[in-house]
Each structure stands twice: as C-alpha cells, then as structure tokens.
C-alpha positions in Angstrom: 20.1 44.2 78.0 21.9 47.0 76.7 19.8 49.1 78.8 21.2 47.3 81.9 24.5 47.5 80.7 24.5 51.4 80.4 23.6 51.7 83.6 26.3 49.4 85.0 28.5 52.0 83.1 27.2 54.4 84.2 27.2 53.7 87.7 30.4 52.2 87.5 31.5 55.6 85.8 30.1 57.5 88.6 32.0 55.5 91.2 35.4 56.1 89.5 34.6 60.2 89.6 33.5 59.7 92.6 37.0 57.9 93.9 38.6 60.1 91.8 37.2 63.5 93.4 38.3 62.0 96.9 41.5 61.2 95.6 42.2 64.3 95.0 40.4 66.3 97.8 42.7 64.0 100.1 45.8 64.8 98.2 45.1 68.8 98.1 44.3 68.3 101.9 47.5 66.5 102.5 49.6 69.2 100.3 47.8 72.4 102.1 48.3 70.8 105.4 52.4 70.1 104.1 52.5 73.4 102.7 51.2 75.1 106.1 53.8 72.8 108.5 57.1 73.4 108.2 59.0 71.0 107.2 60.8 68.3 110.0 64.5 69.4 111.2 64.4 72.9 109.2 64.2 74.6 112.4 66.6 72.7 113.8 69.3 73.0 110.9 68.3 76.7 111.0 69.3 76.6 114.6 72.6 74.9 114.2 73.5 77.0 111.8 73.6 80.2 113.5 75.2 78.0 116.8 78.1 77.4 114.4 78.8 81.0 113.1 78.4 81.8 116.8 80.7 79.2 117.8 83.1 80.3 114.8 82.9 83.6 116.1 84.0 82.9 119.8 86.6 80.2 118.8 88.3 83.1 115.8 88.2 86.0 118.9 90.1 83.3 121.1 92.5 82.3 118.7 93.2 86.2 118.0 93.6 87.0 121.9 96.8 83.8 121.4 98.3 85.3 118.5 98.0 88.6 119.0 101.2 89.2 121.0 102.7 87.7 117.9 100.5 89.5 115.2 103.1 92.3 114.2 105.3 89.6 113.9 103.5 87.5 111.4 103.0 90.8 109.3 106.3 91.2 109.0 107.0 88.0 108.2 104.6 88.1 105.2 106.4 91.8 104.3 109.6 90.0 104.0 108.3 86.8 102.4 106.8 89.4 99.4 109.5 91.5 99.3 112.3 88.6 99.1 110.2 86.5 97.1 112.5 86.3 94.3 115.1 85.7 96.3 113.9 82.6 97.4 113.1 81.5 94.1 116.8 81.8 92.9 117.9 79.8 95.6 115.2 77.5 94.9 116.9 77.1 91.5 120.5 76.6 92.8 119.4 73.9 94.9 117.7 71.5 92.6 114.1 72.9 93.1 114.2 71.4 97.0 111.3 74.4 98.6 112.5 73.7 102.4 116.0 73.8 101.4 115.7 76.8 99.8 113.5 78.2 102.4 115.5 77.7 105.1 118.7 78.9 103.1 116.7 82.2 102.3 115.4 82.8 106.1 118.9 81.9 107.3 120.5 85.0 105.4 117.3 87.6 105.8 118.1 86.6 109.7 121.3 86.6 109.8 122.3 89.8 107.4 119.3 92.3 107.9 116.9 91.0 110.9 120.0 90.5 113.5 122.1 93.5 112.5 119.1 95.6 112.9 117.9 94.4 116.4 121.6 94.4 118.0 121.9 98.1 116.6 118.4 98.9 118.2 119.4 97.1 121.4 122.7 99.4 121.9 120.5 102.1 121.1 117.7 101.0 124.0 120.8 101.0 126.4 122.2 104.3 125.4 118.8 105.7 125.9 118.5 104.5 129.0 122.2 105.9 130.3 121.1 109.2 129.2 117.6 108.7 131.0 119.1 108.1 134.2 121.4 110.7 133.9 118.7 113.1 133.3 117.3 111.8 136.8 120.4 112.8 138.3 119.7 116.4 136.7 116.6 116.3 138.4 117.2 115.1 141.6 120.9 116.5 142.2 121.8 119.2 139.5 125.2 120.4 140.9 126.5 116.9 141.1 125.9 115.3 138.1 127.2 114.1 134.9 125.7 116.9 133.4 126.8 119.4 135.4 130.4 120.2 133.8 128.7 120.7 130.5 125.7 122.7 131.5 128.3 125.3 132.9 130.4 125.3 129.7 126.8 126.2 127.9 126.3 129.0 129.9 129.7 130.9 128.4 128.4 130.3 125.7 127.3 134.0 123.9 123.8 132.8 122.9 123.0 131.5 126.5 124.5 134.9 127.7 121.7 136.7 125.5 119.3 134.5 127.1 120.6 135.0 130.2 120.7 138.8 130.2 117.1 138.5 128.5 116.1 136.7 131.5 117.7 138.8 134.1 115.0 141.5 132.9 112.3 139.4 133.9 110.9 140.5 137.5 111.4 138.3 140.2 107.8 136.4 140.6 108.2 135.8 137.1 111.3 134.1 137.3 109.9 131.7 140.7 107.1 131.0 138.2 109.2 129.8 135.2 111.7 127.8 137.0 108.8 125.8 139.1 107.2 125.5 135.2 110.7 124.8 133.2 111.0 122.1 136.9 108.3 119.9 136.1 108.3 119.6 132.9 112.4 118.6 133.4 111.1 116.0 135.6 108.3 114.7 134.1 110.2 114.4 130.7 113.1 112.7 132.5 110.8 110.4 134.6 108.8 109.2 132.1 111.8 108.8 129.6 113.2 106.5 132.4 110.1 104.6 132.3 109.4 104.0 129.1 113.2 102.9 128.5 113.1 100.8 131.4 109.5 98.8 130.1 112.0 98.9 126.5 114.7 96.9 127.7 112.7 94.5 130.5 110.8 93.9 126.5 113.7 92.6 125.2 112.7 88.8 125.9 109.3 89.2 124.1 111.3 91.0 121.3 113.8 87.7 121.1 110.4 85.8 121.0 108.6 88.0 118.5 111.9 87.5 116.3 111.8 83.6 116.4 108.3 83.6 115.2 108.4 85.6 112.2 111.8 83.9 110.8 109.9 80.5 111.7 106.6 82.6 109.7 109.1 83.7 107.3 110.3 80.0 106.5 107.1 78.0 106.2 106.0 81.2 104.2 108.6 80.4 101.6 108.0 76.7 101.9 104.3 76.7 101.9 103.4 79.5 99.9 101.8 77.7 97.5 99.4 75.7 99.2 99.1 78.5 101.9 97.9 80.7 98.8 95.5 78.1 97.5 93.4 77.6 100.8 93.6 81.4 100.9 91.6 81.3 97.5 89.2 78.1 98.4 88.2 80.2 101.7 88.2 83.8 100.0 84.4 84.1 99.2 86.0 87.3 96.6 86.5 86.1 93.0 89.7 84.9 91.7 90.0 88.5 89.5 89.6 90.3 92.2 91.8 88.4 94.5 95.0 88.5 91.7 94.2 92.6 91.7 94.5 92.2 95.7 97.6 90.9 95.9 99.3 92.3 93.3 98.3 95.7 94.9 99.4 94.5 97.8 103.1 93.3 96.7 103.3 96.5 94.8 102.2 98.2 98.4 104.8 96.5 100.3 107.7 96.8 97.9 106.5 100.7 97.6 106.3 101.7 101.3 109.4 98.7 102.6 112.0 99.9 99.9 111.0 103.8 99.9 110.8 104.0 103.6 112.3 101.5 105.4 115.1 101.1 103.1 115.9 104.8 102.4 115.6 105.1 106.7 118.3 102.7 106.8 120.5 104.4 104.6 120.4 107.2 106.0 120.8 106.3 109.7 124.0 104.2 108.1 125.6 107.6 106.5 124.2 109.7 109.4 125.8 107.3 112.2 129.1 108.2 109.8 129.0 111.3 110.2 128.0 111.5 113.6 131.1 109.3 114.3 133.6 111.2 112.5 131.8 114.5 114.1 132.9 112.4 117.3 128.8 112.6 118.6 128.1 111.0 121.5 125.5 108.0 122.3 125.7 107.1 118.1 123.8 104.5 117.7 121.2 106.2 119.7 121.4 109.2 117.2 121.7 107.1 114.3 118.1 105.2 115.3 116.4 109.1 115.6 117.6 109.8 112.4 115.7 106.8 110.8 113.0 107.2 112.6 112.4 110.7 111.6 113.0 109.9 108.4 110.0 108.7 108.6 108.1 111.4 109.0 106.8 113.4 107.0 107.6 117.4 106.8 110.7 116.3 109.4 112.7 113.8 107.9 116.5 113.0 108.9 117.4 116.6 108.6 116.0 117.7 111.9 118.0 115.3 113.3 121.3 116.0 111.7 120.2 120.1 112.5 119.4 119.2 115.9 122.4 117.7 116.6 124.8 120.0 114.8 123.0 122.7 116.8 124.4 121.0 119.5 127.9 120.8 118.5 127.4 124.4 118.1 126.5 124.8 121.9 129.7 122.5 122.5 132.0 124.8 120.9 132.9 122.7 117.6 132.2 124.7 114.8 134.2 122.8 112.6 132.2 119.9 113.3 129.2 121.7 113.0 129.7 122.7 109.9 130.7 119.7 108.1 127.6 117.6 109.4 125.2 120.2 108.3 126.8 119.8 104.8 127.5 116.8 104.7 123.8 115.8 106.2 122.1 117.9 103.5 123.8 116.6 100.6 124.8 113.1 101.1 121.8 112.1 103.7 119.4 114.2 102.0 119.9 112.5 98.6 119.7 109.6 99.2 115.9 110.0 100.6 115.4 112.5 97.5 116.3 109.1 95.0 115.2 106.2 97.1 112.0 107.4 97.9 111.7 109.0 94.7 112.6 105.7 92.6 110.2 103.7 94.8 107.2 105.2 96.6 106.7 107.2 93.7 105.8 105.0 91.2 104.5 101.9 93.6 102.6 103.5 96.4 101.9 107.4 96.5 100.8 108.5 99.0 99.4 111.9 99.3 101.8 114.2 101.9 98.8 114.6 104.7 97.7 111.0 103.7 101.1 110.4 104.9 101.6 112.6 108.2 98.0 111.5 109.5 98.7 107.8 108.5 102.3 107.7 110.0 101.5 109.6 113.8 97.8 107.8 113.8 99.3 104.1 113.8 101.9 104.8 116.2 99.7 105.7 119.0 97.5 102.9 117.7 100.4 100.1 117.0 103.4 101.6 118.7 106.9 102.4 116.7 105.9 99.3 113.8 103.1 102.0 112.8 105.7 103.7 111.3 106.1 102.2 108.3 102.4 99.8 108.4 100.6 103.4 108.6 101.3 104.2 105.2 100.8 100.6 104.1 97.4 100.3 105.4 96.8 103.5 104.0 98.2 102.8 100.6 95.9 99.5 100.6 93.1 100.7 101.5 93.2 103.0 98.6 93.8 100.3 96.4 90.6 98.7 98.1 88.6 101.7 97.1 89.7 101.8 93.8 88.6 97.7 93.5 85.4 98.1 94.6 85.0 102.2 92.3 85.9 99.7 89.3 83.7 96.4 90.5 80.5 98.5 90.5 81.0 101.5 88.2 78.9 100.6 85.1 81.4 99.8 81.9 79.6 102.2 79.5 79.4 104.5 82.5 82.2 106.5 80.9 81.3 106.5 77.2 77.4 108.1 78.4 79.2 110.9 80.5 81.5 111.6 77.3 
C-alpha cells in the first residue's frame, strides 16, 4: 500500500517536473523570440520622430525667410529693451505697477526722443547725399557747366594745386592722355555708383518706416512681456539655468558696453561736430555730421578724419580762419568726448582688442550692411564671453591648484 502510494508520488512528481520543464522551455522560447523582434510601433515612433525634427526644421527656415526683412529690427529692439530696462521699471513704479502702461509710456519716449530724431537726421542726410551725387554726374557728363564748375576753378589758384599743376606739366604728353582716361573712370564710376546706391537709399525709405514700426511694437511687448517672454526662453533653453543667468548677464553687460561706448559717444560727437561744422558755415551738415559718427566707429579713423578731411577742405576754399578753429576745436572738444565715453564704458564692460575691433567692425558691414557697425563688435564681444562659458564649464576645478 505504501508501495503504491510512492509510486503515485512519484509519478505524479515526475509529471509536475515534467510540466514544469515545458513551462519554462515555452517561456524562454517566447522571451528569445520577444527579445529577437522588435518591439510593435518602435519603428514607427522612431520614424515620426525624425519626420518631426524634419518638419521643425523646414517650418523654423520658413518662418526665418518671413522675419528676416525684419530681423535687424527685432535686435534692436531687444538692444533697447536691455539698455532702457530700468527705465521702464521706474515708470512702472510711477504708474501703479500697470506693465502695459508703463510699456507703452517707455516706448512712446525711446520713439519719440531718440529713434525719430535720429531717422529724420539720417533722412536729410540720404537727400543731401543724393544732391551731391547728382551733381557729381553733372561733373562727369558736362564738367564746364556745372555746379561744380565755379569752385573747381577757384581750386586751381590755389598755390598747392599750382604745385600740382606745374608737377604735372612735367609729365610727357602720353602720360598725361593716360592719367586723365584713368583719373576719368574712376570719377565716373565713383559718381555713378554713389548715385546708385543713394537712389536704392531713399526708394528704402518705406521699408525703413516699416522696419521702425516693428521694433517700437518689439520694443513694447518686450517691456510688457518680458517676463513670461524670459521664462519660455528658460523652459525651451536645453542650457542650465547657471549658465543661462551668466548668458545674459554677459549679454546686457555687452550691449550696455558696445551701445553706450560706441553708439552713444558717435552721437555726441556728430552733435558737437555738426556744431562746428555749422559755425565753420560747411556745407551739406547733416550729411557731414552722419560721416563723422560713422567714422567714429572705426577703429584707427575715428571722427578726426572727418573733421581733418573737411578742414582740409576749407583750406582749399580759402578760409583759414575756419580751418583753424575746427581742427582745434575738433581735436579737443570732439576728441574728448570719445577719449571719456568710450573710455568710461567699453572699457570696463566690453573690451575689445583694437584688431578684434577693426576686423569685427569692416567684416559685418559687408555682411549686415551699415547696422554691422556697432553689432560687429557685439557679436564679437559675445562670442568671447561664449568662449570663456564653455573654458570655465569644462576646465577641471582643481585644474588650477595641480598646475600650481
């Protein structure tokens, strides 16, 4: 009996092993045969994925292409919003702590006090380029009857063009065909091209009126929205929030640098140049007064060649007097105030090596036109504040105390 019932155990024993063994055979099948499918939809989602960064990728270049007409305008706009930030935030406080209010108050007076001064003053400059363009055509085409004409003979009494003159006359005859074919074209093909450029200048003038609009409306929602425009900044930045605060204080430090110790100082000294060139009785003022800022910024030439250039005229003209008092009164009152400003500002917030400068400033005018002026020496300034990040991010800490 207990014979019987061993067995029964037994047997029954052997049939559970025996379950059990194909239990598990089946389940290993099952997981080698899961492990060597892939898995249902992975290739898909893989697939979708890159669709959508492709997708991102076409929809972000067409959405450039639209604001791209309008992309130096935003910049600026975000300049100004740094740079008056404080501003704002005093009116902000006057008003009862109403954002809109305040931001339209603040975007009002930036308009009204610097941006529209600035572009009417540039405008009368466009047209007084352009009157002295087409009178240099008239040079070209009919020398003995035009505008130019009267003066050009008064020049040549003078004793310097005399020396030049007799110089000249010693020059054989061929030599003389030769230079005045050379001295000729380059006349007209500095006079037609001037007439060009000035012409494409003021049929701009719409898209400029345009391109103003846009960054005072930037400039507003800037002020308004800055907040919440910064925090989806920082929820789409995949940088961390340290190294986005060092960012952007780098960047306002940048901007209030390069904006106050160029921009700034170029004003003031087109103001007291135009002043002078005024009193000096100069012609075409406003003209001369927008080459003096804009050689002001750059570097090795500055203001001064203008205000030489020009009193080196007056010379030619006759009024030494005149002459005189603007090359004094250009070196030491124009002068110094680009020796303080600049010194005050770009100097402690954004220097700039002197070639760093020169390459930076000619580079992004050919590639961005005349705003390169000043945004050469901003990208410049902030990209160097990029490599510094990144030297600090992934140099060791106790990389310094092992050298020492």
């Amino acid at each position: 009996m207990n014979q019987s019932n061993d067995k029964s155990a037994d047997g029954s024993g052997a049939e559970v092993r025996s379950t059990d063994q194909a239990s598990r055979r089946s389940s290993g099948e099952d997981n080698r045969g899961q492990e060597s499918q892939p898995a249902e939809g992975s290739g898909r989602l893989n697939l979708s994925g890159y669709a959508l960064i492709a997708l991102c990728l076409l929809v972000g270049v067409m959405f450039y292409r639209i604001v791209q007409p309008f992309l130096m305008a935003l910049v600026s706009a975000a300049i100004l919003a740094v740079l008056f930030h404080p501003f704002h935030d005093w009116i902000q406080s006057k008003v009862g702590g109403h954002r809109r209010v305040a931001a339209g108050i603040a975007a009002s007076i930036i308009f009204f006090l610097i941006c529209l001064p600035i572009a009417g003053a540039l405008a009368v400059a466009g047209t007084q380029l352009f009157d002295i363009s087409e009178s240099l055509m008239q040079v070209v085409e009919d020398p003995e009857h035009s505008v130019w004409a009267k003066r050009i003979d008064q020049w040549e009494q003078h004793w310097i063009v005399r020396k030049g003159m007799q110089a000249y006359g010693r020059i054989g005859d061929d030599d003389k065909v030769r230079l005045r074919e050379f001295a000729g074209k380059g006349m007209q093909g500095m006079a037609s091209g001037l007439y060009e450029k000035t012409a494409g200048l003021i049929a701009n003038l719409i898209h400029l009126g345009i391109s103003i609009f846009v960054a005072m409306m930037a400039l507003y929602y800037f002020f308004a929205d800055g907040d919440s425009i910064m925090a989806e900044l920082h929820r789409l930045s995949p940088l961390g929030r340290r190294d986005e605060d060092k960012l952007i204080d780098r960047f306002g430090r940048v901007c209030r640098g390069v904006v106050m110790g160029s921009v700034v100082a170029g004003l003031a000294q087109a103001v007291l140049a135009g002043i002078g060139y005024a009193v000096a009785d100069v012609p075409n003022v406003f003209l001369m007064a927008a080459l003096t800022m804009f050689f002001s910024f750059v570097p090795f030439l500055g203001a001064g060649s203008v205000v030489t250039a020009i009193s080196i005229y007056l010379a030619f003209d006759g009024r030494y007097a005149a002459c005189a008092g603007l090359l004094i009164y250009g070196f030491i009152v124009v002068g110094s105030v680009d020796n303080i400003v600049k010194a005050k500002w770009i100097g402690t917030e954004a220097s700039l090596h002197p070639l760093v400068a020169l390459v930076s400033v000619i580079g992004a005018v050919q590639f961005l036109g005349l705003w390169g002026i000043f945004l050469g020496p901003m990208i410049a300034a902030f990209f160097y504040a990029l490599l510094q990040l990144v030297r600090q991010r992934f140099t060791p800490i106790d990389s310094g105390s092992s050298a020492a």
